[in-house]
PQR file with spaces between the fields and no chain letter, atoms N, CA, C, O and H, PARSE charges and radii, in Angstrom:
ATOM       1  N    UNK     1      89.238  -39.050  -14.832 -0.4000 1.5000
ATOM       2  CA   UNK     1      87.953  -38.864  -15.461 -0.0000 2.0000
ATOM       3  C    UNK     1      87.687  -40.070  -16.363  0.5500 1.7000
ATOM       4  O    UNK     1      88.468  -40.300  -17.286 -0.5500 1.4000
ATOM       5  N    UNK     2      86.398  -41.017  -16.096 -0.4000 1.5000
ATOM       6  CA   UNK     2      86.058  -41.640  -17.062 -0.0000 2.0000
ATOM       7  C    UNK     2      84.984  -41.438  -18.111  0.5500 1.7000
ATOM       8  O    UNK     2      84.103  -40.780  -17.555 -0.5500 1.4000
ATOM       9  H    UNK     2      85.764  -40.830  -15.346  0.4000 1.0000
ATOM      10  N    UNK     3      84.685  -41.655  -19.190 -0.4000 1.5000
ATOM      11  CA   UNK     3      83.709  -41.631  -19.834 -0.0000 2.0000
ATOM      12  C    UNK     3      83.035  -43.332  -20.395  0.5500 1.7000
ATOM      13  O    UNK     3      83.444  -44.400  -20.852 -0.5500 1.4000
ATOM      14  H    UNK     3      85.400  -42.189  -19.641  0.4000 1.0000
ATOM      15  N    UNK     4      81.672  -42.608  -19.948 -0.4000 1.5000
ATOM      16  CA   UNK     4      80.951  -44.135  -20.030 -0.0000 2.0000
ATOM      17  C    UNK     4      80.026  -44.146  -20.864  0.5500 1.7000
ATOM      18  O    UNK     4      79.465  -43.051  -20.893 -0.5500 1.4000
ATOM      19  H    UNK     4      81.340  -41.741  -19.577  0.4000 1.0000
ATOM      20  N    UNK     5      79.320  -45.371  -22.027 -0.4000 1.5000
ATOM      21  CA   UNK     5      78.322  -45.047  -22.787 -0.0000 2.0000
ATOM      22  C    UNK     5      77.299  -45.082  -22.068  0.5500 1.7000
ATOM      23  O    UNK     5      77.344  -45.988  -21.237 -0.5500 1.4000
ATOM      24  H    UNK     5      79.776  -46.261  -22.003  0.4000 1.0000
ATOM      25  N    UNK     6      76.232  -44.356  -22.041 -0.4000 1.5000
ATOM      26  CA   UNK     6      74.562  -44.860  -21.294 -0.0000 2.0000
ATOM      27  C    UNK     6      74.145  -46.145  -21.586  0.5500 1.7000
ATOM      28  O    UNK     6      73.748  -47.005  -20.800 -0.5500 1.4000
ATOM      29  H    UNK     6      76.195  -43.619  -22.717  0.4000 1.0000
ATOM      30  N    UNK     7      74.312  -46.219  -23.193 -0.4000 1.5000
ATOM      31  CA   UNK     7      73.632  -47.876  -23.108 -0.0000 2.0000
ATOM      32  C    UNK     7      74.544  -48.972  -22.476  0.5500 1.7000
ATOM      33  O    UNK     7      73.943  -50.026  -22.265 -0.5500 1.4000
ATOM      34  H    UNK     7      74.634  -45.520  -23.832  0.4000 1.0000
ATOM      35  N    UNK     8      75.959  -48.958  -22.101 -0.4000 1.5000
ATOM      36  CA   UNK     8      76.598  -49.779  -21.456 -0.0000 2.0000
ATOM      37  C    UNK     8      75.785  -49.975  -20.102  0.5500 1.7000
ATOM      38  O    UNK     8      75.203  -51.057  -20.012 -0.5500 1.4000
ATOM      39  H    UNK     8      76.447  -48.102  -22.272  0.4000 1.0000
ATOM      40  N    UNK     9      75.679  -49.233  -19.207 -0.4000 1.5000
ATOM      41  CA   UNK     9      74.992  -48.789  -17.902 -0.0000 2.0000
ATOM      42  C    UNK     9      73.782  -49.749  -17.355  0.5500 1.7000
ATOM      43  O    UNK     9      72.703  -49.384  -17.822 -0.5500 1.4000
ATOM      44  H    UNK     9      76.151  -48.354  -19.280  0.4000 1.0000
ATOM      45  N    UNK    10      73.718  -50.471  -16.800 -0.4000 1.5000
ATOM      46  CA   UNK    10      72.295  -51.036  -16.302 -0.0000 2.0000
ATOM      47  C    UNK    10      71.686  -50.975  -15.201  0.5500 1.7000
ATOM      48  O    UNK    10      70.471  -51.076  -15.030 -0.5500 1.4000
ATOM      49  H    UNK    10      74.594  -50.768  -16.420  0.4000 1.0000
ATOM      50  N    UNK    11      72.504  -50.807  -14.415 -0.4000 1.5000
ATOM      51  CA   UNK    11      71.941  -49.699  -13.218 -0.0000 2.0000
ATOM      52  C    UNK    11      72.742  -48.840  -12.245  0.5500 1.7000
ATOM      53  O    UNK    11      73.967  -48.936  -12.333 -0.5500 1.4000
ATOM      54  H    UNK    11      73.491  -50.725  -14.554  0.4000 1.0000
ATOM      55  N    UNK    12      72.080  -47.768  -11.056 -0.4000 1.5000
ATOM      56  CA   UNK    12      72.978  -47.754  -10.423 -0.0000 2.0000
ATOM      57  C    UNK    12      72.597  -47.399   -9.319  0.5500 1.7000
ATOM      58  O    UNK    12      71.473  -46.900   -9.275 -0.5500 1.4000
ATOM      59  H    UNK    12      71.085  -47.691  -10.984  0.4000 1.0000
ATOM      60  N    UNK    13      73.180  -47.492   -8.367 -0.4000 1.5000
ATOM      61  CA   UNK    13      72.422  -47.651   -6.832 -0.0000 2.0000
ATOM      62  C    UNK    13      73.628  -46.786   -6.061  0.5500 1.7000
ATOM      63  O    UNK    13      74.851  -46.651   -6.061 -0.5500 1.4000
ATOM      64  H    UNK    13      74.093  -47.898   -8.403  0.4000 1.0000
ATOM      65  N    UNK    14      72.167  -46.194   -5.266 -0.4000 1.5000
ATOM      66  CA   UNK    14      72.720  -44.818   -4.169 -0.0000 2.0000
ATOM      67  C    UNK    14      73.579  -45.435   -3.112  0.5500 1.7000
ATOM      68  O    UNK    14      73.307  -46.533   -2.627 -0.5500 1.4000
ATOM      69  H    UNK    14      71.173  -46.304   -5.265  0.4000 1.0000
ATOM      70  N    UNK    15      74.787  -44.609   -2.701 -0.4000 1.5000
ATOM      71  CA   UNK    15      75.792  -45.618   -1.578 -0.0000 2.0000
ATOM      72  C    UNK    15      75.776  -43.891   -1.047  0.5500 1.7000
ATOM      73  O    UNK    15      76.445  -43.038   -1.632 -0.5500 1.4000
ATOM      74  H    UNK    15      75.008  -43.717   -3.096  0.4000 1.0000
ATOM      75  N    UNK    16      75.120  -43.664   -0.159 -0.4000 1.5000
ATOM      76  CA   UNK    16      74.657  -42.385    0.442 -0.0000 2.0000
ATOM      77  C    UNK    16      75.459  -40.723   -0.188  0.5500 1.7000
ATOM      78  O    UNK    16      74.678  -39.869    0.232 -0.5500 1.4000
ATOM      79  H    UNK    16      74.577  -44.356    0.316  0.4000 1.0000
ATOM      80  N    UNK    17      76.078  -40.328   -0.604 -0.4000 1.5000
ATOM      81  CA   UNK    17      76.326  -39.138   -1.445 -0.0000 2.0000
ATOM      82  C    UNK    17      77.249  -39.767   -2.600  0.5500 1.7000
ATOM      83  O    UNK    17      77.659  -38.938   -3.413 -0.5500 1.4000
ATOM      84  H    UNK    17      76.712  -41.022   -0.945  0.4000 1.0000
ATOM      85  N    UNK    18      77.551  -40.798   -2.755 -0.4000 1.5000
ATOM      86  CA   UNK    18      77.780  -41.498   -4.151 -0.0000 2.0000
ATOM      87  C    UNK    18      77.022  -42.786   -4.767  0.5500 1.7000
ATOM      88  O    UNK    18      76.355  -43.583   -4.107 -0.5500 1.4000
ATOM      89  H    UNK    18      77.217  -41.471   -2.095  0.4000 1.0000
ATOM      90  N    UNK    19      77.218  -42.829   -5.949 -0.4000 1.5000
ATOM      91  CA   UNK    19      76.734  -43.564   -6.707 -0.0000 2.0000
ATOM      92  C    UNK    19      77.523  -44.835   -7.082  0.5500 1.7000
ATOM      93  O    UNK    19      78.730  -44.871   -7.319 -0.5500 1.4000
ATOM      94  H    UNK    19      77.760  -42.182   -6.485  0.4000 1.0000
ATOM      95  N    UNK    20      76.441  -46.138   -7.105 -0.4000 1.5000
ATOM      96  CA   UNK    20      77.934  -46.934   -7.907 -0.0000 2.0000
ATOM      97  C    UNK    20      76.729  -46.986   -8.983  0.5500 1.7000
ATOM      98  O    UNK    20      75.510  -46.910   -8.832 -0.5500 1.4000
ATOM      99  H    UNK    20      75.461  -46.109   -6.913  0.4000 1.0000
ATOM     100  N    UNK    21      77.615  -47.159  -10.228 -0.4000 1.5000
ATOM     101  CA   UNK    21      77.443  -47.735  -11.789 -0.0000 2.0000
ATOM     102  C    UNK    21      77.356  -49.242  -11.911  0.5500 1.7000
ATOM     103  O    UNK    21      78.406  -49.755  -11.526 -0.5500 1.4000
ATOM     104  H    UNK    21      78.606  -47.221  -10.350  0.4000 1.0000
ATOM     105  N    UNK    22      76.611  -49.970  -12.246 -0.4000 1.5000
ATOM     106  CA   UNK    22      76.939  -51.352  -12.961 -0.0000 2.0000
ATOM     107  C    UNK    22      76.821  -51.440  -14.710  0.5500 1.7000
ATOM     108  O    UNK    22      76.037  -51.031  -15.567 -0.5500 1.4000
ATOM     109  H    UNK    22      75.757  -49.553  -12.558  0.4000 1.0000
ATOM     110  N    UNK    23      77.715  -51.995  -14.680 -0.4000 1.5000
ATOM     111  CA   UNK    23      78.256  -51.877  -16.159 -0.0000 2.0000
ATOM     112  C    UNK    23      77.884  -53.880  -16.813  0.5500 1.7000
ATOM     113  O    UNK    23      78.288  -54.904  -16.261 -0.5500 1.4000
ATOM     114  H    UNK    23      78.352  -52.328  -13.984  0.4000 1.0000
ATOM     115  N    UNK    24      76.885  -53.755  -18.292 -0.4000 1.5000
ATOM     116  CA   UNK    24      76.588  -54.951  -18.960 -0.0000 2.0000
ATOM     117  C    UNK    24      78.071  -55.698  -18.728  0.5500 1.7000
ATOM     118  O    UNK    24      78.116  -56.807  -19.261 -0.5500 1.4000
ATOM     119  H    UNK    24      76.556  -52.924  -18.740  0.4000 1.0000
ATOM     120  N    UNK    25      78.960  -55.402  -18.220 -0.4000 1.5000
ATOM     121  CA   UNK    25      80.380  -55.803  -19.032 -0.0000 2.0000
ATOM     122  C    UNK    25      80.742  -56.591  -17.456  0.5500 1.7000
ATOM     123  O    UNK    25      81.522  -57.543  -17.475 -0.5500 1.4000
ATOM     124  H    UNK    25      78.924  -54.502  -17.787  0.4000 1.0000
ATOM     125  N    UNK    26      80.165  -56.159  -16.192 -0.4000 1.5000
ATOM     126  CA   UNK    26      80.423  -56.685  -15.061 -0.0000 2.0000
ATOM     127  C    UNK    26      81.322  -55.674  -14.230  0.5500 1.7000
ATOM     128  O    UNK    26      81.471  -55.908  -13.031 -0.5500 1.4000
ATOM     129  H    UNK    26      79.532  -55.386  -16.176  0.4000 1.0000
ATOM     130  N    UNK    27      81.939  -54.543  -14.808 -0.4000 1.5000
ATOM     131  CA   UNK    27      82.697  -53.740  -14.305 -0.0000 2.0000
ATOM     132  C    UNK    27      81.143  -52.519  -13.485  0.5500 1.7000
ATOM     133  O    UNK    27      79.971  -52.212  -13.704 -0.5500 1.4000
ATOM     134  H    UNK    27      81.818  -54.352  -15.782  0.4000 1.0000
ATOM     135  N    UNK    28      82.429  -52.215  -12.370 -0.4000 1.5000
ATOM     136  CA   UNK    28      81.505  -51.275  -11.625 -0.0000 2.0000
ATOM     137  C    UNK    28      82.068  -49.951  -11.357  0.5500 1.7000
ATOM     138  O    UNK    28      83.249  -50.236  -11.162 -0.5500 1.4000
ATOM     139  H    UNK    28      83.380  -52.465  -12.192  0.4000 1.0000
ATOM     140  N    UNK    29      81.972  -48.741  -11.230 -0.4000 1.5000
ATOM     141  CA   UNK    29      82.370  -47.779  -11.014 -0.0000 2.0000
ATOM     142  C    UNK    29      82.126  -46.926   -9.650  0.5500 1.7000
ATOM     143  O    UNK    29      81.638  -47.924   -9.118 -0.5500 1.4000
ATOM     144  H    UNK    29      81.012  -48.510  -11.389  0.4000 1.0000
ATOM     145  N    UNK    30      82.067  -46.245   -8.935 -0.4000 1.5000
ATOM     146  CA   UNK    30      81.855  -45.492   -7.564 -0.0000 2.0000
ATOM     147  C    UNK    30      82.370  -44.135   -8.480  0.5500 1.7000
ATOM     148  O    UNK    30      83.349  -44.082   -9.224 -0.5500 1.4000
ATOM     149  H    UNK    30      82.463  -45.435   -9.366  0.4000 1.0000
ATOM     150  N    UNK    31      81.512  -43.202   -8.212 -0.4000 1.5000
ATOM     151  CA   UNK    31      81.493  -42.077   -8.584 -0.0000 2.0000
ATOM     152  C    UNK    31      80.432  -41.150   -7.182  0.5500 1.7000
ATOM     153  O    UNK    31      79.483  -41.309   -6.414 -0.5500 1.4000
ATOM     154  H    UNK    31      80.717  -43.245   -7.607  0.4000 1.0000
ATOM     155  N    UNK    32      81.615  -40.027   -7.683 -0.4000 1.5000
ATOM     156  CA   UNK    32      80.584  -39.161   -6.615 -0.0000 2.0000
ATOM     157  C    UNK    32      80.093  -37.790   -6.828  0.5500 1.7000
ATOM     158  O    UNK    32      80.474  -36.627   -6.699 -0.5500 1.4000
ATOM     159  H    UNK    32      82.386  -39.898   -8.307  0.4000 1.0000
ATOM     160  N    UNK    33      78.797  -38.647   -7.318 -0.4000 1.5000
ATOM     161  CA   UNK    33      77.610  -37.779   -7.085 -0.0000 2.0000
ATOM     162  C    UNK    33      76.391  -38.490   -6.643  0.5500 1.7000
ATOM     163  O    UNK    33      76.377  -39.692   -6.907 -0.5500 1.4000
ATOM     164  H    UNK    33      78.488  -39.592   -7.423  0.4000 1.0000
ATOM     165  N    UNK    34      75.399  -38.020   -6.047 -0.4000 1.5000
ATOM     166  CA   UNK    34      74.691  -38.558   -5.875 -0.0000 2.0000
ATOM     167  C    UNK    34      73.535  -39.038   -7.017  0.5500 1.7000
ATOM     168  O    UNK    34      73.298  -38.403   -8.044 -0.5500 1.4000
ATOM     169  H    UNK    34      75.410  -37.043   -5.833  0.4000 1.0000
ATOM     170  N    UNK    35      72.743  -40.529   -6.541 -0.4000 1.5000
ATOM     171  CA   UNK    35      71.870  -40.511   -7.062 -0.0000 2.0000
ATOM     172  C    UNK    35      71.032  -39.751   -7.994  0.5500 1.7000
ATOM     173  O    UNK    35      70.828  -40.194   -9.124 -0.5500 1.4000
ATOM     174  H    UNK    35      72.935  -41.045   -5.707  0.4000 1.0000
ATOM     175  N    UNK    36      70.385  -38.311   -7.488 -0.4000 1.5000
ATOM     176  CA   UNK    36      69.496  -37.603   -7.877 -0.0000 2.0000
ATOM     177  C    UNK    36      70.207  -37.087   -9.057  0.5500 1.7000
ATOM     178  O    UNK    36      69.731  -36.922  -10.180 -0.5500 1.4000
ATOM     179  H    UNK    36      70.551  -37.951   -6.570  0.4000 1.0000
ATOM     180  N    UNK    37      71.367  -36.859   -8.674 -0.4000 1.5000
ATOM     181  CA   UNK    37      72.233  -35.798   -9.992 -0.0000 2.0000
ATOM     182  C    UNK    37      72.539  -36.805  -10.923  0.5500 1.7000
ATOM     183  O    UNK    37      72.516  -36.253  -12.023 -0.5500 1.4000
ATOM     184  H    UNK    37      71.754  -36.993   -7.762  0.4000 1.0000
ATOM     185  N    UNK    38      72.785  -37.869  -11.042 -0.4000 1.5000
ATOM     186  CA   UNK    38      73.115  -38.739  -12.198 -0.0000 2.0000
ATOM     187  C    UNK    38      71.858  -38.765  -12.758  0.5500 1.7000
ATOM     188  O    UNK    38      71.591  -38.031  -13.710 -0.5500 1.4000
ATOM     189  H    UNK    38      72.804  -38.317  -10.148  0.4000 1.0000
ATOM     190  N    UNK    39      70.962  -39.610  -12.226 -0.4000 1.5000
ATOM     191  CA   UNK    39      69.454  -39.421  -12.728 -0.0000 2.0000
ATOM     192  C    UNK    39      68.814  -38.289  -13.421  0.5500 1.7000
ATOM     193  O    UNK    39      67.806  -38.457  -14.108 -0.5500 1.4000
ATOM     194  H    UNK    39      71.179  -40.206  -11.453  0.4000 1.0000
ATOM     195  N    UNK    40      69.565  -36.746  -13.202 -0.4000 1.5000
ATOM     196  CA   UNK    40      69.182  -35.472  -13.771 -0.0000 2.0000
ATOM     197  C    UNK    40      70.086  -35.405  -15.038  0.5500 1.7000
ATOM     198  O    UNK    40      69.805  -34.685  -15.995 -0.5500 1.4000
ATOM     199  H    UNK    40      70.383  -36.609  -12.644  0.4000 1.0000
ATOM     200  N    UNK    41      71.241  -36.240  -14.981 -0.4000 1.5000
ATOM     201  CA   UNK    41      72.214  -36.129  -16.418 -0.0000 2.0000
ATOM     202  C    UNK    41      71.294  -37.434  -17.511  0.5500 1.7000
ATOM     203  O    UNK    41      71.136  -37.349  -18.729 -0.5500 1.4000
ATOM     204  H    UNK    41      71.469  -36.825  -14.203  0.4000 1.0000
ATOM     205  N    UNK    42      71.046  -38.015  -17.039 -0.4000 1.5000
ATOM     206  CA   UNK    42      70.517  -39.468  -18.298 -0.0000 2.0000
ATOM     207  C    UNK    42      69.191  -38.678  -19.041  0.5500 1.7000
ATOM     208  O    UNK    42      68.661  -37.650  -18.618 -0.5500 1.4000
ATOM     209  H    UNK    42      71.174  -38.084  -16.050  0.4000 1.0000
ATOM     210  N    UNK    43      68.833  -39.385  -20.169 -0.4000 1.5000
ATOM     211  CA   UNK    43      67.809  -39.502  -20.582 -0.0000 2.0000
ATOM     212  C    UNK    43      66.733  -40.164  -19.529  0.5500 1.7000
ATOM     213  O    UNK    43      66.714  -41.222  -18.900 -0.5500 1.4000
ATOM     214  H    UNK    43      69.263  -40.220  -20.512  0.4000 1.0000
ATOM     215  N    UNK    44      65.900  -39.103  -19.632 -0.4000 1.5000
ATOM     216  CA   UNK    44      64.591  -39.372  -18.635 -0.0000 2.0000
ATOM     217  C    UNK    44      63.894  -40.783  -19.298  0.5500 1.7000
ATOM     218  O    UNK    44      64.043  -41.543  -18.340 -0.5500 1.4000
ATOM     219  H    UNK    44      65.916  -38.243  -20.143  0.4000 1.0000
ATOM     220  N    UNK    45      63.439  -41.333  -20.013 -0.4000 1.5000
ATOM     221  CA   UNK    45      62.796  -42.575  -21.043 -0.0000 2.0000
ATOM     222  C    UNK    45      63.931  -44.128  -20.979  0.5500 1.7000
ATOM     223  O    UNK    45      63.666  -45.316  -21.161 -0.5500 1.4000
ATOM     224  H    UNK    45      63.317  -40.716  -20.791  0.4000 1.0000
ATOM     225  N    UNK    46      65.546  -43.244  -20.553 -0.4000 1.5000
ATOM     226  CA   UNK    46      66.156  -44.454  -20.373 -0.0000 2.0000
ATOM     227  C    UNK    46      66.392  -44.943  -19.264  0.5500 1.7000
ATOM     228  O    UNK    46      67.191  -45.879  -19.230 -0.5500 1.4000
ATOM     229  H    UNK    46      65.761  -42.278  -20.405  0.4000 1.0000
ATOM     230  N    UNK    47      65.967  -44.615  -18.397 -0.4000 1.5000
ATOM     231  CA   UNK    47      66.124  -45.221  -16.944 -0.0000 2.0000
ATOM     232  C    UNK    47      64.952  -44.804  -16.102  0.5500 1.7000
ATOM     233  O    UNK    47      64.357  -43.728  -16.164 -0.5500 1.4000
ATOM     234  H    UNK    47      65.319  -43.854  -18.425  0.4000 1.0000
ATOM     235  N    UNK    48      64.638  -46.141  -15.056 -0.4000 1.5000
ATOM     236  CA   UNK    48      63.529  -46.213  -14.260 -0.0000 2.0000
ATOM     237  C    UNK    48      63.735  -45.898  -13.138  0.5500 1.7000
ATOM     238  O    UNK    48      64.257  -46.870  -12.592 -0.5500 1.4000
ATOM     239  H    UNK    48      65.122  -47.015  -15.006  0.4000 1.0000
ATOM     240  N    UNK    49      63.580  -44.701  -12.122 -0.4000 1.5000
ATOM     241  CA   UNK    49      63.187  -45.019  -10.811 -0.0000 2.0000
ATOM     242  C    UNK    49      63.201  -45.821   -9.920  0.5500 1.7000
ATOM     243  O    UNK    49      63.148  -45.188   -8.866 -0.5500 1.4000
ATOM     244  H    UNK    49      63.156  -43.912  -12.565  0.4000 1.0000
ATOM     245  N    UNK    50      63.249  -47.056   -9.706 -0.4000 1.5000
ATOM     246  CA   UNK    50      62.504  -48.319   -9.339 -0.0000 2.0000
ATOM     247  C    UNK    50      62.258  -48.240   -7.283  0.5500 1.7000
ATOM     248  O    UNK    50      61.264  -48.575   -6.640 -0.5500 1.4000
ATOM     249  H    UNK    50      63.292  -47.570  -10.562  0.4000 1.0000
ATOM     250  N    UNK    51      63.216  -47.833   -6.919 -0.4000 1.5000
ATOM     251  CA   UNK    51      63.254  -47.867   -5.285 -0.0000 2.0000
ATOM     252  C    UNK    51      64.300  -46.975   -4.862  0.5500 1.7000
ATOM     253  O    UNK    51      65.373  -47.461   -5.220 -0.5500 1.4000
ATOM     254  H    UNK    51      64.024  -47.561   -7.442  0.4000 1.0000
ATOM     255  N    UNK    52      64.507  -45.584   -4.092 -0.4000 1.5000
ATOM     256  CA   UNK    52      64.900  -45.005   -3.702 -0.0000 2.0000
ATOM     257  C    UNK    52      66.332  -44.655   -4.013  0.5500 1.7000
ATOM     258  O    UNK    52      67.014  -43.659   -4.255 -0.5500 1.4000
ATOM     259  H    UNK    52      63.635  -45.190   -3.800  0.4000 1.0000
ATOM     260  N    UNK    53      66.472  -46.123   -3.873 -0.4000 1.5000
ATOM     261  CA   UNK    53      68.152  -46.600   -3.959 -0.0000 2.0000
ATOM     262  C    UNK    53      68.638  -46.677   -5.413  0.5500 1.7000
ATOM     263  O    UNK    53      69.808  -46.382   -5.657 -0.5500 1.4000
ATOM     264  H    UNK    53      65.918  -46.932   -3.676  0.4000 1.0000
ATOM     265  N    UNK    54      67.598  -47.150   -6.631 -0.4000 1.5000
ATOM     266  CA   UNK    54      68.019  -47.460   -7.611 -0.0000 2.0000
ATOM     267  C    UNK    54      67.471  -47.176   -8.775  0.5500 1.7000
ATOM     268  O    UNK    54      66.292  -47.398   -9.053 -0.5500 1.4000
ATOM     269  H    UNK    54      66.647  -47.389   -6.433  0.4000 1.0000
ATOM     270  N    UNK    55      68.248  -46.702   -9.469 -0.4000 1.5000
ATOM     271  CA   UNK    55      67.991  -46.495  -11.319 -0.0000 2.0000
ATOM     272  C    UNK    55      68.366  -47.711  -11.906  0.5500 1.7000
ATOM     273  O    UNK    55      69.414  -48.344  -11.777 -0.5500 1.4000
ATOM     274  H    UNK    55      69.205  -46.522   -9.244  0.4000 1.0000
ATOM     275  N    UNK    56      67.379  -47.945  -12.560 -0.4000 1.5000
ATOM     276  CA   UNK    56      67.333  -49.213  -13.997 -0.0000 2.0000
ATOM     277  C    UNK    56      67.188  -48.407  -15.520  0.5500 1.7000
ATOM     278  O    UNK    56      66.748  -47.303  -15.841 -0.5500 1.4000
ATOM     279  H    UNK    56      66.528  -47.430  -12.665  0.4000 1.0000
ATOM     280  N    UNK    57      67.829  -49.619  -16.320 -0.4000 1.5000
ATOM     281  CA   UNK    57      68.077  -49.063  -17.324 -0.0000 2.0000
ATOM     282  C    UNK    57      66.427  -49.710  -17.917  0.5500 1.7000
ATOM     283  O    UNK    57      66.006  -50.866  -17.890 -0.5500 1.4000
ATOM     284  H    UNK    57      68.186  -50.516  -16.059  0.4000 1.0000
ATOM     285  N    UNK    58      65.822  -48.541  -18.389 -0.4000 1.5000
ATOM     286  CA   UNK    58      64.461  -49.066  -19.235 -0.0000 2.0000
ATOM     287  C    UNK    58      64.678  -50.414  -20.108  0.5500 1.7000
ATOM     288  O    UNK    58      63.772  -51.242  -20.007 -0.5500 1.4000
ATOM     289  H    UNK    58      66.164  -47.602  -18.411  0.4000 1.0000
ATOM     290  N    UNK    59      65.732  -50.723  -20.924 -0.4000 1.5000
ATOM     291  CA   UNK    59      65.831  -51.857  -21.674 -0.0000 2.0000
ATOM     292  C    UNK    59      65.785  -53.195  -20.982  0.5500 1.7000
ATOM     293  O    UNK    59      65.293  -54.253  -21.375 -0.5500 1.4000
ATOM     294  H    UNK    59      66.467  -50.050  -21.005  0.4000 1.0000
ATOM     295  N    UNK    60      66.472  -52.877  -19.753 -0.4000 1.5000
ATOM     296  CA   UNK    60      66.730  -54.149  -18.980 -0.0000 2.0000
ATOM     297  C    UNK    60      65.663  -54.841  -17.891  0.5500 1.7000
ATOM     298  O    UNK    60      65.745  -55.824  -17.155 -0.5500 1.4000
ATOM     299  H    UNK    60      66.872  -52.018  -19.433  0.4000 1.0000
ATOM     300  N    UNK    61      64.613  -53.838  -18.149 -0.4000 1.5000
ATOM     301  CA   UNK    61      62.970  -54.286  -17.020 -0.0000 2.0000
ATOM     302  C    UNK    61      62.164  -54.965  -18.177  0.5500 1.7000
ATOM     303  O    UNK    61      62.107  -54.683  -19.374 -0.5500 1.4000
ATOM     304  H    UNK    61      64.546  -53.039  -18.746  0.4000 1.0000
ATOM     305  N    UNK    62      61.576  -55.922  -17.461 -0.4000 1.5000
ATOM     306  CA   UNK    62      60.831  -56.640  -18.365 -0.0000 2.0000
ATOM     307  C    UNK    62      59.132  -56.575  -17.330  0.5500 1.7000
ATOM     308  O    UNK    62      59.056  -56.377  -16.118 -0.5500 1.4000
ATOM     309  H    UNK    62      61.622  -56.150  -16.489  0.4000 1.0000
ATOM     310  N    UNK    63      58.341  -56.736  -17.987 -0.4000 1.5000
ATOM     311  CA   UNK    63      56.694  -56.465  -17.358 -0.0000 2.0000
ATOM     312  C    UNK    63      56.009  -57.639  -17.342  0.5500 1.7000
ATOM     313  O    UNK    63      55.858  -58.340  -18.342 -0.5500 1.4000
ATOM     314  H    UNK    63      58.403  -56.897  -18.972  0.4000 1.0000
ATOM     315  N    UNK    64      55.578  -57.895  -16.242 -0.4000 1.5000
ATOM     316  CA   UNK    64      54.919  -59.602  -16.351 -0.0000 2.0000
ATOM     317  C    UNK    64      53.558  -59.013  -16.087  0.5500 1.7000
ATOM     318  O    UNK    64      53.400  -58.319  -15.083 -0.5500 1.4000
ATOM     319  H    UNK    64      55.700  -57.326  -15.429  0.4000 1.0000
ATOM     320  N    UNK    65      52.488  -59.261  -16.986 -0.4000 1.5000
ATOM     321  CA   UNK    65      51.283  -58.885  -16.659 -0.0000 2.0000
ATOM     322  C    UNK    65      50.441  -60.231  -16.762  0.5500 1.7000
ATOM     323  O    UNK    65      50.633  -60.969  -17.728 -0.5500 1.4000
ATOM     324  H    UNK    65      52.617  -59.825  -17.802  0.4000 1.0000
ATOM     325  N    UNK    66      49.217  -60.668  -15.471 -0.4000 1.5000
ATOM     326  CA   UNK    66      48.445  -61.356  -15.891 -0.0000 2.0000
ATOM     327  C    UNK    66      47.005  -60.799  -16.005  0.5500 1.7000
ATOM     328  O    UNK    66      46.603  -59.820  -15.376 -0.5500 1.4000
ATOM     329  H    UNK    66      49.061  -60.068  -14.686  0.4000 1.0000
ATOM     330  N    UNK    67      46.301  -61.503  -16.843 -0.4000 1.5000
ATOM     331  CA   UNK    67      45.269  -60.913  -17.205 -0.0000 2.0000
ATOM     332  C    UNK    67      44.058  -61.984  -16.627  0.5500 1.7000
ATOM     333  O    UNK    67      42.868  -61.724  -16.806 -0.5500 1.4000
ATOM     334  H    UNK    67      46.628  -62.298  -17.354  0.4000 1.0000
């Protein structure tokens, strides 16, 4: 069993009924659960959706808008 901080976390991407973790630190984890269920444990405000495959950590998206 590991325990991980959320804000360490920057994303993590679906590997079909597991998950891997990427960690600020470069370390990666494989855990198994899926996608959907990790995404149901985080803070909803700290992580994005972004593509099927992947959760981002809200801190780490940046918004390029032109006007």
């Amino acid at each position: 069993m590991h325990f991980f901080r959320i804000c360490d976390i920057l994303y993590c991407k679906a590997e079909s009924n597991y998950c891997r973790l990427f960690f600020a630190s470069g370390e990666q984890f494989l855990v198994s659960q899926t996608l959907k269920r990790i995404s149901a444990q985080l803070p909803n405000d700290s992580f994005l959706r972004v593509h099927a495959k992947y959760l981002v950590a809200a801190d780490e998206v940046e918004f390029l808008l032109s006007l």
